[in-house]
N, C-alpha and C positions, 0 to 999 in steps of 0.2 A: 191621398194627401188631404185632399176635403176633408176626409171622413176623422180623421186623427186630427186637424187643425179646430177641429168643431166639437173634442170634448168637452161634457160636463167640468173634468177636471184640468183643466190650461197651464199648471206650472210644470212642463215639461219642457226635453230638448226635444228636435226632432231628426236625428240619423236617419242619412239615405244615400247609401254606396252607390252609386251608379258602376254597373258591374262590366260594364266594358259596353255600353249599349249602343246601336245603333238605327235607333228609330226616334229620334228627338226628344228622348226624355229630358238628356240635361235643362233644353230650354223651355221645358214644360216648370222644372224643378225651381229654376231661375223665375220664370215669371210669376212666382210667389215673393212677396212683398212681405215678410213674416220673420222675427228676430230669431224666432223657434230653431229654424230650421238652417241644418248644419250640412252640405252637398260635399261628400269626400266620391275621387273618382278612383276605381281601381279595375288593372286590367282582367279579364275573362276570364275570373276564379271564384266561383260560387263559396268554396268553402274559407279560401282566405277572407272572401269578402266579408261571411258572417264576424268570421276570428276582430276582421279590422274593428266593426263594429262594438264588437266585447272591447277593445282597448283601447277604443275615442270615446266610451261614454262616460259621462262625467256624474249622472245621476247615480239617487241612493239606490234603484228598481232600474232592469234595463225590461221592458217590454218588448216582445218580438212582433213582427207583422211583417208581409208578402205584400209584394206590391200588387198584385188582382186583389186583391180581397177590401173590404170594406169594415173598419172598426166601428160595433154599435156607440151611441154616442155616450152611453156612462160606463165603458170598461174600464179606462183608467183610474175609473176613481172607485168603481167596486174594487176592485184588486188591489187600490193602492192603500182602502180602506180593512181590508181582511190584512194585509199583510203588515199594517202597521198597527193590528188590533193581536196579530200575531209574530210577535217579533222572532220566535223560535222556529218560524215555517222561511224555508230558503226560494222555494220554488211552487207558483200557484198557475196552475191550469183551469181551463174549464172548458163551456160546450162551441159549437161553431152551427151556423145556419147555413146550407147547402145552395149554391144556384148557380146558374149557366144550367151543363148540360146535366143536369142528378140535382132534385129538390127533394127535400128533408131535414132533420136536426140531429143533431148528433152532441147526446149527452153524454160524459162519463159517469162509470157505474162510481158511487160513492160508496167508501166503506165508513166504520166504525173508527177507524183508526190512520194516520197519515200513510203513504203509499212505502212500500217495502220492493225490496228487489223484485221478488218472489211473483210478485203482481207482476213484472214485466217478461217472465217466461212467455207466456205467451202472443209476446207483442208490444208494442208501445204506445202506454195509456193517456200522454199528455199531449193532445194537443199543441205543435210545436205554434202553430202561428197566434195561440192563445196566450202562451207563457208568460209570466210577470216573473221575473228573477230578484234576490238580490245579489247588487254585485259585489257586493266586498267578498260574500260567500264563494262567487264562483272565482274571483282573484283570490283569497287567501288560498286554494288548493291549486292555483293554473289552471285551471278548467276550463279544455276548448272543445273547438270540434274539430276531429280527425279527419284528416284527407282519406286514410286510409276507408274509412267507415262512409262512403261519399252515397249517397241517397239514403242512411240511415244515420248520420250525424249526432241530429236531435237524440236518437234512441244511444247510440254510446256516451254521449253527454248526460243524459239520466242516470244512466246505469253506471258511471265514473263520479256522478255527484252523490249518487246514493250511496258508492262503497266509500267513497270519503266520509260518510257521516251526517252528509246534508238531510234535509227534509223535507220532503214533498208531498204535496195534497190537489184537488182537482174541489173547483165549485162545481154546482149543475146550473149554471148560469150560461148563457149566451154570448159569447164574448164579441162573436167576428161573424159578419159571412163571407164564408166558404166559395172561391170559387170553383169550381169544377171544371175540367178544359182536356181534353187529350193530349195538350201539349205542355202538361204540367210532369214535375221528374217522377211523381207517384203514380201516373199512370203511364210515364214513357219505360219505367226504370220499374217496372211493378218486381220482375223478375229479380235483380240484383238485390233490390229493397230487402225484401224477402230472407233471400240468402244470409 
């Protein structure tokens, strides 16, 4: 929450589903003092919780973010500055900085040209917790993320946004660090992920 209350760029909401928690976050969430910030509660469903988020937010960009992770303090406004310098790009990703238990950076490869299905055969190249969207893009088609699709969500919602027509591109820029944890779904769920 610091780390997103403390951007370079401040005209933002701030969405934070509390997902059915039971370690006192709400009144972690509360004892912020902050007009930003918007506390919707819902019960123990990862994937509606995302869905809820897509359909409270009121901004022109929805930015995604994990609550372990920490946003560098100018992402909102690189991304919000490419995406309003590119009005015909729907969806912008970029890199993440690695830490807890795995330290490193993790770039995407950049092509020549904005990202294509074809690119995602082998995997899923955007960074979810990096994402800048915009949203009218991902409302004019419905685009959510499938339960059915559950530890690979992000990756059917690219690949449902790209056969719509949408358009997506990655910076090599830094956006977040990464936490790394064994009790994260990508390393509990490596297997299903996968699949």
């Amino acid at each position: 929450i610091n780390s997103i209350l403390s951007q370079s760029f401040d005209n933002f909401e701030l969405l934070i589903v509390d997902d059915g928690s039971e370690d006192g976050s709400i009144g972690v969430i509360e004892s912020y003092q902050d007009c930003r910030i918007r506390l919707i509660r819902n019960e123990h469903d990862f994937i509606g919780s995302l869905n809820l988020l897509l359909q409270e937010s009121r901004g022109k960009y929805i930015a995604r973010m994990d609550s372990d992770d920490i946003m560098l303090a100018d992402r909102l406004l690189i991304q919000f500055n490419y995406m309003e310098e590119n009005p015909d790009l729907d969806i912008l990703g970029g890199g993440m900085e690695f830490f807890g238990g795995h330290e490193g950076v993790f770039l995407p490869m950049i092509r020549e040209r904005r990202l294509e299905l074809k690119d995602f055969i082998d995997g899923n190249i955007l960074a979810h917790p990096t994402v800048m969207c915009r949203r009218e893009s991902l409302q004019r088609y419905s685009l959510a993320y499938r339960k059915e699709y559950i530890y690979a969500e992000d990756y059917k919602l690219w690949i449902e946004a790209l056969s719509n027509g949408l358009s997506a591109d990655n910076l090599q820029t830094v956006f977040i660090k990464y936490r790394i944890s064994p009790k994260q779904n990508s390393s509990k769920f490596y297997t299903q992920q996968n699949a």
